[in-house]
C-alpha positions as CSV (number, residue, x, y, z in Angstrom):
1,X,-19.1,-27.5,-9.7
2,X,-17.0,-26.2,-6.9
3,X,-17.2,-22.4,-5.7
4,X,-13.9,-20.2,-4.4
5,X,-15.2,-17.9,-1.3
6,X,-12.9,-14.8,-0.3
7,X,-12.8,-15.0,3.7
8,X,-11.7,-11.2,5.0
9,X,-10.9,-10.3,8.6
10,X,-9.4,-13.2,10.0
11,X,-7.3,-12.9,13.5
12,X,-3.8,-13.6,12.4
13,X,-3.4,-16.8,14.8
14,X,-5.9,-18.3,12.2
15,X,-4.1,-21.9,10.2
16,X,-5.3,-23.5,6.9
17,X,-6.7,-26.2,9.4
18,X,-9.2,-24.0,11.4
19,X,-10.5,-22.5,8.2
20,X,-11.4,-25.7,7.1
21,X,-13.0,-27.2,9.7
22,X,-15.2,-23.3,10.2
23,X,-16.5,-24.2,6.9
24,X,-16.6,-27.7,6.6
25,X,-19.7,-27.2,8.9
26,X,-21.6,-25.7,6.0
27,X,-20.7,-28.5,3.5
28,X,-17.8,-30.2,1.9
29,X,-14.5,-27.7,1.8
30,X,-12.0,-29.0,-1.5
31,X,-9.7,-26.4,0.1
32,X,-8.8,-24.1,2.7
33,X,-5.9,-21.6,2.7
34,X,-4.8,-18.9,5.1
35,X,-3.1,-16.5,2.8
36,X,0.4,-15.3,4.6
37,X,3.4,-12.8,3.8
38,X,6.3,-14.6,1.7
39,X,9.4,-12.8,3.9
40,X,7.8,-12.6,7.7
41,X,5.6,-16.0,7.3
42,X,2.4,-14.4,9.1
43,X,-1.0,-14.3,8.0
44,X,-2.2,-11.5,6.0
45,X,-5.7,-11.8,7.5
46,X,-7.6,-13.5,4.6
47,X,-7.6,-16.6,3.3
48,X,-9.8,-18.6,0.5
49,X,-12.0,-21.5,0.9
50,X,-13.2,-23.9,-2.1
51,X,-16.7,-25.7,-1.8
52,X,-17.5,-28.9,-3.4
53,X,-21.4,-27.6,-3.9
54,X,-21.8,-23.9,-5.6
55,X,-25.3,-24.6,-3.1
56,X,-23.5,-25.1,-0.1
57,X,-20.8,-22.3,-0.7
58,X,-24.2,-19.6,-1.3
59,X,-25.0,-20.7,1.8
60,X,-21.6,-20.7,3.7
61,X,-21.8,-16.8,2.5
62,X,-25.2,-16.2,4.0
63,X,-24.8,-17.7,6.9
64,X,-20.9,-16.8,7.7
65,X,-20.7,-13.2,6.6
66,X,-20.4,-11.3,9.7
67,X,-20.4,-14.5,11.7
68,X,-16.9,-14.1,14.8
69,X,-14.6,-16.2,14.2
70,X,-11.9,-16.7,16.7
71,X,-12.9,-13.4,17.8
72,X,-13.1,-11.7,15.0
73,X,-16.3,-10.5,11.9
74,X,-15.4,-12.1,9.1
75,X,-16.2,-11.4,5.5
76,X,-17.4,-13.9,3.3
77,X,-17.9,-13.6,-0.3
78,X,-17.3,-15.2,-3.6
79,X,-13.8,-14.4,-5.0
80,X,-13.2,-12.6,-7.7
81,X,-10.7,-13.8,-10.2
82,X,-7.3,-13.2,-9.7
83,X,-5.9,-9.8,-11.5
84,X,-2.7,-9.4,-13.9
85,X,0.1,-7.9,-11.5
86,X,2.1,-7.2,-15.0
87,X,2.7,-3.4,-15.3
88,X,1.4,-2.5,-19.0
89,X,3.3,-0.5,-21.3
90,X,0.7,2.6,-19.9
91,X,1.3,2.3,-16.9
92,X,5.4,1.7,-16.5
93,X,6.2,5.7,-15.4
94,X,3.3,6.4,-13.9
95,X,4.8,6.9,-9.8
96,X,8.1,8.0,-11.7
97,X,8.7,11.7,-12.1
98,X,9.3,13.0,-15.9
99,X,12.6,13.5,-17.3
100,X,11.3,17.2,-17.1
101,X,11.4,17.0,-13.5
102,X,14.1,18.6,-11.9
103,X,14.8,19.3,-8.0
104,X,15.0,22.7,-6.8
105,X,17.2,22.8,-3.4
């Protein structure tokens, strides 16, 4: 059973490649992905890594949370599962003012 890790606080000049190879001294990575900004193409400063071993990735998090890497404390931790980015019906007008609303100049 594979495990996905969150990986927080990366330097931006961080590539999919030297994620992988960080981890890859902790066990066998399935993945590695530096997670970057569709319009400007530059990192975001967190990435994911995917474990082979659920074992090995516990231990990648003890041993790699707070560890520098490429000058920099990282965060490791297990991921979380991704959340619906769909507005719900509830929520649609909630940053829009009323139709009440009127502006007084």
């Amino acid at each position: 059973m594979s495990m996905k890790l969150f990986i927080g606080s990366l330097s931006y000049d961080v590539s999919d490649e030297d994620l992988r190879e960080f981890f890859a001294k902790e066990g066998a990575v399935a993945s590695a992905i530096v997670i970057k900004d569709r319009e400007s193409g530059r990192s975001k400063g967190f990435g994911f890594v995917e474990m082979e071993d659920d074992n090995e990735a516990k231990e990648a998090i003890t041993k790699l949370n707070g560890a520098d890497f490429n000058g920099r404390s990282i965060i490791v931790n297990e991921a979380r599962p991704q959340e619906d980015r769909r507005p719900s019906n509830n929520n649609n007008n909630r940053n829009r003012p009323s139709n009440n609303f009127r502006r007084r100049y």
